[in-house]
N, C-alpha and C positions, 0 to 999 in steps of 0.2 A: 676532486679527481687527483688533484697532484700529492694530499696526502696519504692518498689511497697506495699511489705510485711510490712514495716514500716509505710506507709501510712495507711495501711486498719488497721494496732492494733489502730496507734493512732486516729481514725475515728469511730472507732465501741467498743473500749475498749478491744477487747478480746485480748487474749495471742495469738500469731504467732503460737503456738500447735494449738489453734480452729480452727484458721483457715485455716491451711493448712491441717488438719481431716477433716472439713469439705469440702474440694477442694477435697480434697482426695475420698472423699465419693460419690461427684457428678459422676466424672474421672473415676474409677474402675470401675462399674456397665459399663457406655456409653463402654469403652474400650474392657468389658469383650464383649458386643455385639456386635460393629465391628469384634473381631475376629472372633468368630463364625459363622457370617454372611462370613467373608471373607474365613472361611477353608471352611461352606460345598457351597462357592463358585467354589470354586479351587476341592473340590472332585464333582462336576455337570461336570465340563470341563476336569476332568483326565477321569474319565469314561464313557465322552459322551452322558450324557445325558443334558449338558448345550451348548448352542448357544453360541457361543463366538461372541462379539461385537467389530467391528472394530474400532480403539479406533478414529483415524485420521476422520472415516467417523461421527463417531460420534460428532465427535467436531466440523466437519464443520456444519452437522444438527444444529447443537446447536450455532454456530456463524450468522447464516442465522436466526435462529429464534432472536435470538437477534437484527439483524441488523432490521426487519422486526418490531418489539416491539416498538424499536428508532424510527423510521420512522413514524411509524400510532401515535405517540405523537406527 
């Protein structure tokens, strides 16, 4: 990671502060919205009023359409 972070100061000039505020910046916000997506996920399925998804059936759905994708190319 840290020559990752050394690449990009010496690439774009900024200070390693810039840019990991600015990473920072992007991350926060995305993060804050997964959670929230994911708590009033979990309070739809503690009180019943969410479908819960079988996760295996769905994976297969989701394997079959992929194989299906492969195919018709």
């Amino acid at each position: 990671m840290q020559a990752k972070l050394d690449q990009l100061v010496s690439v774009s000039g900024c200070t390693p502060e810039k840019i990991l505020e600015d990473a920072m910046a992007g991350y926060v916000p995305e993060i804050t919205q997964t959670r929230k997506m994911l708590d009033s996920r979990y309070d739809e399925l503690k009180s019943g009023s969410g479908i819960p998804i079988d996760g295996e059936a769905f994976f297969e759905t989701l394997r079959q359409r992929e194989g299906e994708l492969l195919t018709s190319q």
